[in-house]
C-alpha positions in Angstrom: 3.2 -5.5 -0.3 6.4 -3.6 0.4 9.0 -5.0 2.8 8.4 -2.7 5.9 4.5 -3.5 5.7 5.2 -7.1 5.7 7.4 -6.7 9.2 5.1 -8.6 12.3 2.0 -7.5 9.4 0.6 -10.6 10.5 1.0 -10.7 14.4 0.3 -6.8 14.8 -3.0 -7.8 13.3 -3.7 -10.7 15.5 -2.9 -8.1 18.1 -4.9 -5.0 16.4 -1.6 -3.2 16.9 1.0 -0.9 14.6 4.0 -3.9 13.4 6.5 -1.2 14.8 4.4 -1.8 17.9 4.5 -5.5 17.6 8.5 -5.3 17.0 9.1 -3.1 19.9 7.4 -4.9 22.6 9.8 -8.2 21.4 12.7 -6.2 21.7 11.8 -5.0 25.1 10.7 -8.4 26.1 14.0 -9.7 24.7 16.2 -7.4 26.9 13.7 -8.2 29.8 14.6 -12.2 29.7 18.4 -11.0 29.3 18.6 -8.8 32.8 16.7 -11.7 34.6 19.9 -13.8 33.4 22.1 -11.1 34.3 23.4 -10.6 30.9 25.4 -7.5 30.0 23.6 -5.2 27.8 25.6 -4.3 24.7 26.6 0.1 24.3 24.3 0.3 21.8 21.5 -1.9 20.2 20.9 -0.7 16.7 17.4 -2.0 14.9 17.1 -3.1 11.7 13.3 -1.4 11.9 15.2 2.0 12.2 16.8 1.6 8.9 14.1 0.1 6.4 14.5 3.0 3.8 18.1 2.4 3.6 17.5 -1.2 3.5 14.8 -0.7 0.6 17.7 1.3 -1.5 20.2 -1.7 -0.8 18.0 -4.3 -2.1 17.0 -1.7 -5.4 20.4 -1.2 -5.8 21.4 -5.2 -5.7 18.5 -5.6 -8.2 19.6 -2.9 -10.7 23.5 -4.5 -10.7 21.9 -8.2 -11.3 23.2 -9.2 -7.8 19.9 -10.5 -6.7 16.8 -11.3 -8.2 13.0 -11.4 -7.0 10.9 -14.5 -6.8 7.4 -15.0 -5.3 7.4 -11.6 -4.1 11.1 -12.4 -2.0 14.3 -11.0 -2.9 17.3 -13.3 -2.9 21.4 -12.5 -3.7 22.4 -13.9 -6.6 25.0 -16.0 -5.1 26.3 -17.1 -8.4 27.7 -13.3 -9.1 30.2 -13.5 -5.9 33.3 -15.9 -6.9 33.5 -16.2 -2.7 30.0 -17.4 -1.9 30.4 -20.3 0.0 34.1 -20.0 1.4 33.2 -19.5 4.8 30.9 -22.1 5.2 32.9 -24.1 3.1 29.5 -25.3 0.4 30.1 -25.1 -3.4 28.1 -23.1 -4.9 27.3 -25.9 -7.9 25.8 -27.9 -5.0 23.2 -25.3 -3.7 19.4 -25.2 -4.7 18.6 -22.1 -6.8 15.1 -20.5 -6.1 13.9 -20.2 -9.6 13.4 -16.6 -10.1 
């Protein structure tokens, strides 16, 4: 199953709905819960949803150069290729748990 038919697959068929359906009406709810709190909306929202083929080239691409590998039908970074995995969160790389792939 590719990635974009995986998105809300599940809940948009407990609904009998599209999953772009399914992911719109979260977003909208979302934004509804934030105006009743008064919250700011942002300039611009972009969606991941908007963007699947470019994200489907990414992940290719991150396969083809060996920075990721798949497991279990899941795509993970191969965190062992970037010398400055780890830095920000200040982990070591040596004591992480590889998914074996």
């Amino acid at each position: 199953m590719l990635m974009k038919e995986k998105i809300n697959s599940k809940r948009a068929r407990e609904l009998n709905q599209e999953p772009m359906a399914v992911a719109e009406s979260f977003s909208r709810r979302h934004f509804e819960a934030m105006d009743l709190l008064e919250v700011i909306r942002p300039d611009i929202s972009p969606r991941a949803t908007g963007h699947i083929p470019e994200q489907l080239e990414a992940i290719e691409k991150l396969l083809e150069h060996g920075l990721a590998y798949e497991s279990n039908g899941s795509v993970y970074f191969e965190i062992t290729k970037d010398p400055k995995y780890g830095e920000l969160s200040n982990r070591k790389v040596e004591e992480m748990k590889r998914v074996p792939g």
